[in-house]
C-alpha positions in Angstrom: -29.9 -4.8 37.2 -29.3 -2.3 34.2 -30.8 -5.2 32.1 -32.5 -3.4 29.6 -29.9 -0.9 28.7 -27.2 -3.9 29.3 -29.4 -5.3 26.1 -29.6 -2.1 24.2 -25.7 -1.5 24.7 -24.9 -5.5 23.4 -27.8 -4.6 20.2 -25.6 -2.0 19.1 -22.0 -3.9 19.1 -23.5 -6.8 17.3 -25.5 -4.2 14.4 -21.8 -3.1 14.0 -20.4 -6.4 14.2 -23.2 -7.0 11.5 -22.5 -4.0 9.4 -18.6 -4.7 9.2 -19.2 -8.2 7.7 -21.5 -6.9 5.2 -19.3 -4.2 4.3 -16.4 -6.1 4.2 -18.1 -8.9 1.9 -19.3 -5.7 -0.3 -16.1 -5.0 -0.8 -14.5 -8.2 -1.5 -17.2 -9.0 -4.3 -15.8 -6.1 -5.8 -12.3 -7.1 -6.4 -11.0 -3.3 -6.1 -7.9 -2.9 -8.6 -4.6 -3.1 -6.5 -3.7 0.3 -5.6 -0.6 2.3 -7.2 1.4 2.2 -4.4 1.0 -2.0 -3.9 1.5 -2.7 -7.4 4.5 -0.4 -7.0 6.0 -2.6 -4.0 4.8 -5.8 -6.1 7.3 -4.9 -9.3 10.3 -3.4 -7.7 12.1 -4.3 -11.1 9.7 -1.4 -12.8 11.2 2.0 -13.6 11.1 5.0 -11.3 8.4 3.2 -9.6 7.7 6.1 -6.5 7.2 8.8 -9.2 3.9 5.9 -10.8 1.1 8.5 -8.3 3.0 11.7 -9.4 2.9 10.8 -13.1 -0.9 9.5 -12.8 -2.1 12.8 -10.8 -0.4 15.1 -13.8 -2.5 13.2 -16.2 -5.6 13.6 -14.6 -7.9 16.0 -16.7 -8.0 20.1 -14.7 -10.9 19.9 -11.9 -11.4 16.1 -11.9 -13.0 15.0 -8.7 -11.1 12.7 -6.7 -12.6 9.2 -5.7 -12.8 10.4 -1.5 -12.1 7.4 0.0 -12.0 5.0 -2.2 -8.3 4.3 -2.6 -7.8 4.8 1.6 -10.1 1.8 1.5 -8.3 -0.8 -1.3 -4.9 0.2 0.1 -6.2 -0.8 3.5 -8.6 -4.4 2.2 -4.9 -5.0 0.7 -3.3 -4.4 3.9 -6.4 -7.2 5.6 -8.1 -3.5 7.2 -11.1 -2.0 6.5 -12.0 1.7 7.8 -15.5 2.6 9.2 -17.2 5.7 7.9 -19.3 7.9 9.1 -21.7 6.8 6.6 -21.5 3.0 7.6 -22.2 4.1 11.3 -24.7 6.6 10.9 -27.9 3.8 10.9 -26.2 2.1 13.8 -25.9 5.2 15.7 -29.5 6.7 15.2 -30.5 3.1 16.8 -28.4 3.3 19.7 -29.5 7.1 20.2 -33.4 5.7 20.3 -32.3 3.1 22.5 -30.5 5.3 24.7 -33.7 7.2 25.2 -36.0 4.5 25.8 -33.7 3.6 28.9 -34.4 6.7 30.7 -31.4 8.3 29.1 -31.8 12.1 29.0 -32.0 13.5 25.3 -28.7 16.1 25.4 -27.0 12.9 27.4 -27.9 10.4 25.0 -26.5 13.1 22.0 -22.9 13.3 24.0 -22.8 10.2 24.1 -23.7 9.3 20.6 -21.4 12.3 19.4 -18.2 10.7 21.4 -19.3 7.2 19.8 -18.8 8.7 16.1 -15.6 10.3 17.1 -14.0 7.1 18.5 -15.1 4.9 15.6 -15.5 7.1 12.7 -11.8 6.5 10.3 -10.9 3.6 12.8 -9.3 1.2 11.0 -10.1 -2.9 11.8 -8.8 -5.7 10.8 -11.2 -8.1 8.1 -11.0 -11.4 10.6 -11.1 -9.7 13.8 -14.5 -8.9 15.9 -14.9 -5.2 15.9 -17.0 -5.8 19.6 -13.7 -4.9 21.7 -13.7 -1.5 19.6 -16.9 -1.2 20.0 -17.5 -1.7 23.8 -14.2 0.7 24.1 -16.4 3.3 22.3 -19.4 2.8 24.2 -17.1 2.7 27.9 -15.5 5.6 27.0 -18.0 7.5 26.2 -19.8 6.5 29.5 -17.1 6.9 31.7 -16.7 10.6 30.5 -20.2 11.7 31.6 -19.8 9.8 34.8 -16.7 10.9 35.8 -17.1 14.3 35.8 -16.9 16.2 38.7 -16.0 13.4 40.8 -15.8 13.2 44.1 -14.8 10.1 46.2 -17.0 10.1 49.3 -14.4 8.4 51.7 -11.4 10.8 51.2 -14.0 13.8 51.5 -15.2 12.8 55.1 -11.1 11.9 56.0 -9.7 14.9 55.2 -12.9 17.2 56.3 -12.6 19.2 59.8 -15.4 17.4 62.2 -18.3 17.2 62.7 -19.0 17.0 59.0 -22.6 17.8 58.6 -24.5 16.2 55.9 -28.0 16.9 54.8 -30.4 15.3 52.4 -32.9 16.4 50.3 -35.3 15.3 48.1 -39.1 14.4 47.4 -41.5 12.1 49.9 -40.9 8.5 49.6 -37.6 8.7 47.5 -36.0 6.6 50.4 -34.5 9.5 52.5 -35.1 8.2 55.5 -33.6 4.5 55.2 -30.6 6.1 52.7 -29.9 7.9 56.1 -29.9 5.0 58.2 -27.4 3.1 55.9 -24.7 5.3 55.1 -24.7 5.8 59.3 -23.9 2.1 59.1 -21.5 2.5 56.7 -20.1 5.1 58.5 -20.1 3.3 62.0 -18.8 0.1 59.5 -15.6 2.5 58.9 -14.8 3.3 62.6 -16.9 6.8 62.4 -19.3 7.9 64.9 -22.6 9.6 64.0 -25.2 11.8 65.0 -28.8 11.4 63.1 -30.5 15.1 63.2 -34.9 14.7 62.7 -34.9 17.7 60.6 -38.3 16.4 59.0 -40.5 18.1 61.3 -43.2 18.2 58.7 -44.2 14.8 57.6 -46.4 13.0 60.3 -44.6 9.9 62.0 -41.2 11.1 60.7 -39.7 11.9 63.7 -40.7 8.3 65.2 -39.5 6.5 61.9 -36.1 8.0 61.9 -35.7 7.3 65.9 -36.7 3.3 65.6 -33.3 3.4 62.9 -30.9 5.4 65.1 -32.0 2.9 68.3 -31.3 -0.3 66.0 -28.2 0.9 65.0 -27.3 2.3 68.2 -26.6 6.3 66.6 -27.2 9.1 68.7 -30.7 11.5 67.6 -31.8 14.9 68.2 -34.7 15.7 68.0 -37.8 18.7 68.4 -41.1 18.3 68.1 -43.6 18.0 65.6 -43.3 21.5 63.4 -40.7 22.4 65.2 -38.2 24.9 63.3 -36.3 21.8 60.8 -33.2 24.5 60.8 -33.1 24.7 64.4 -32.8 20.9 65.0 -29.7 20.6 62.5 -28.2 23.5 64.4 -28.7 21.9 67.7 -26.9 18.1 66.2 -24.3 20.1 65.0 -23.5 21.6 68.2 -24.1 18.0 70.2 -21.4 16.4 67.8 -18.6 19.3 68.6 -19.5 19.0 72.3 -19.7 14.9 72.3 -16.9 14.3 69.6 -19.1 13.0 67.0 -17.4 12.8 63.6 -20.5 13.1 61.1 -24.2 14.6 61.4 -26.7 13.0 59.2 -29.8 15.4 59.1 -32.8 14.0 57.6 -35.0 17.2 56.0 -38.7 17.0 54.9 -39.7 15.7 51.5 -40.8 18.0 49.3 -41.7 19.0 45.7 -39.3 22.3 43.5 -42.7 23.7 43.3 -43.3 23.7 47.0 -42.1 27.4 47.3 -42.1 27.9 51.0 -40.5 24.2 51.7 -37.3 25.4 49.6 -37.0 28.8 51.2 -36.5 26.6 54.3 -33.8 24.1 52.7 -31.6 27.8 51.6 -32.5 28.4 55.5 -31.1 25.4 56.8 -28.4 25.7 54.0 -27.3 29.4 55.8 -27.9 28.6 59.3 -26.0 25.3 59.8 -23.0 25.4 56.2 -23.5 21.9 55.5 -20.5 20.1 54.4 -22.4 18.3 51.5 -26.0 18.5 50.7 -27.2 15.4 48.7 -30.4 14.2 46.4 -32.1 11.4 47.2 -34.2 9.7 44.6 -35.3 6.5 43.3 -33.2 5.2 40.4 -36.2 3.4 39.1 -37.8 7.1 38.5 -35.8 7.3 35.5 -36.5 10.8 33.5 -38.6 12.4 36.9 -35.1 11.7 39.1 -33.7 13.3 36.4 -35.6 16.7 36.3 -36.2 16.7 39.8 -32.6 16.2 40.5 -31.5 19.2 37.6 -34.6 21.4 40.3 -33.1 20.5 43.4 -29.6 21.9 42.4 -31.3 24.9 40.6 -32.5 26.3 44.2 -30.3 24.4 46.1 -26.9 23.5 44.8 -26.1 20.3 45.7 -23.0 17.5 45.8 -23.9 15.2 44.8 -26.5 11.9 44.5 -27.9 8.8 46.3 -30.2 6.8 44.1 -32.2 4.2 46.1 -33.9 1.2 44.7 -30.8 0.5 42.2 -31.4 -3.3 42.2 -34.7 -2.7 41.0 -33.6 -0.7 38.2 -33.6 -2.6 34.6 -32.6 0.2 32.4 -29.7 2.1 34.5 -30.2 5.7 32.2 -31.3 8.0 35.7 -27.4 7.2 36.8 -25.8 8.6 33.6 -28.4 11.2 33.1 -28.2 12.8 36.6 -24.1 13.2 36.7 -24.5 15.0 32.9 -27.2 17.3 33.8 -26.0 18.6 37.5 -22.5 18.2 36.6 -22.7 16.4 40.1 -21.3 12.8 40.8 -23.7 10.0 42.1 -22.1 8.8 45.3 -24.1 5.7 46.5 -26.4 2.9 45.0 -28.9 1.3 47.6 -29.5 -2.2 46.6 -31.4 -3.5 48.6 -33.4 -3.8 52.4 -31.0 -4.5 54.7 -29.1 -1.4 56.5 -26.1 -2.8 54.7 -27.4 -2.5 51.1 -25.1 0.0 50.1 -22.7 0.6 47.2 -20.6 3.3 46.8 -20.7 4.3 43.4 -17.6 3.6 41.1 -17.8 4.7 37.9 -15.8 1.9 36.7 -18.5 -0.9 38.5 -21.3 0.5 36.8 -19.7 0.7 33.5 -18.6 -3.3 33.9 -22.3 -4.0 35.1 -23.8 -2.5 31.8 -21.2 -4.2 29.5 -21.4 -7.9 31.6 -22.2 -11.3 30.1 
């Protein structure tokens, strides 16, 4: 998974790596003059040798322009250092920026992320024999993490702490995955000694009803149901009240797919929303959708402010960009990765996994 971005990401350290040597070998041919202050510490037996700058600035003609830079970098090829500058990184970067973008990485994410790049590299110093990869990765994790761990919010502690039943709907467009997301976080749940309630609240969508029911009887969950165009709000309402009465610790209510366009389909999700106070409302959407997840996600919480994110179909996913891009642009954390078929095939999304996933060998 993530292979494509995993590629991009490894690209980048090695143009650096690249770009140090040649820089560094520049610099060398050179031979730059020792600077004052070494050749100070290399004749100790000279006269007044700390006051050698002083004299040598005094004697510089009125409004000479300084070398910038160029004595920060002999003191430090003395010292076995050399500094990156913004200059050096700027090609490097404008690569990585394109590359970003070509893996579904949303334009104002792939900028932050580019901007906190420069700031962790630009002046660092390195030393000449080492691989400047480490410093590079760091860069590139850091800069990662921050978008993905903002907002955060850890799924498990929320349903622990939260007063039961704690009512959970999802949202999203037709054949994102709703359906079957809904069927394994109730194993997940049941896996961690909850019990569930599975509302139909997709009333709309022919054969939805019969497709949610055929998971809750294989995983042996509890489902209310209405019929067919039956009022979606009223169904939730009516799980809701079955968990108090029966005890039940979560509700899972499945709601009809649907488009941001679809006007009178989202004045029924701020119904829902009003009648029943969900706990947490979460977008589905297939990873593998890349830059549509993205704007239908950055919708979704327009009209209906959401918690958070499932993406399905994660395993499937080569360039790993809808991820970053979605947490940056709702300010909303992605909870869960499916990865697969199987009711089990579900990872709870850390941001610290999918960062080691993008950076592995």
């Amino acid at each position: 998974m993530f292979d494509k971005l995993k590629e991009k990401l490894n690209d980048f350290k090695k143009t650096i790596d690249d770009k140090v040597k040649s820089v560094t070998q520049a610099e060398k041919e050179q031979k730059p003059e020792t600077a004052p202050e070494t050749r100070a510490q290399e004749a100790p037996q000279a006269a007044a040798p700390a006051q050698a700058p002083a004299r040598a600035k005094e004697t510089a003609p009125a409004g000479a322009k300084q070398p910038s830079g160029i004595f920060d970098k002999a003191v430090a090829l003395t010292r076995g250092e050399l500094i990156l500058s913004e200059k050096e990184l700027e090609g490097p970067l404008w690569d990585l920026e394109m590359a970003l973008l070509e893996s579904d990485v949303a334009l104002p994410v792939a900028e932050s992320i580019i901007e906190t790049v420069k700031k962790d590299m630009t002046g660092q110093r390195k030393k000449l024999l080492s691989s400047t990869g480490d410093m590079t990765e760091d860069a590139l994790r850091h800069a990662i993490s921050d978008i993905l761990n903002v907002n955060t919010l850890d799924f498990d502690e929320f349903v622990r702490n939260r007063e039961k039943p704690v009512t959970i709907i999802f949202i999203g467009v037709n054949g994102a995955g709703k359906t079957t997301t809904i069927a394994k976080l109730g194993q997940y749940l049941k896996d961690h000694n909850y019990s569930v309630a599975i509302a139909a609240g997709d009333t709309f969508r022919a054969g939805a009803i019969e497709q949610l029911e055929r998971h809750a009887e294989k995983l042996g969950i509890k489902m209310i149901k209405h019929q067919q165009g039956a009022d979606p709000a009223a169904v939730i309402y009516d799980a809701v009240a079955y968990a108090k009465s029966n005890k039940k610790d979560i509700v899972l209510a499945d709601t009809a797919g649907r488009l941001h366009t679809n006007i009178n389909l989202m004045d029924q999700l701020r119904k829902i929303s009003r009648v029943v106070k969900p706990d947490l409302v979460i977008f589905v959407d297939e990873a593998i959708a890349g830059n549509d997840a993205v704007e239908r996600a950055k919708l979704f919480n327009d009209a209906v402010p959401i918690n958070g994110t499932i993406l399905t179909k994660a395993d499937a996913d080569s360039k790993g960009g809808a991820a970053i891009s979605i947490a940056h642009i709702t300010g909303k954390p992605i909870l869960f990765l499916g990865m697969g078929q199987e009711y089990k095939d579900i990872k709870k999304f850390e941001t610290g996994w999918f960062v080691d996933r993008l950076f592995e060998r």
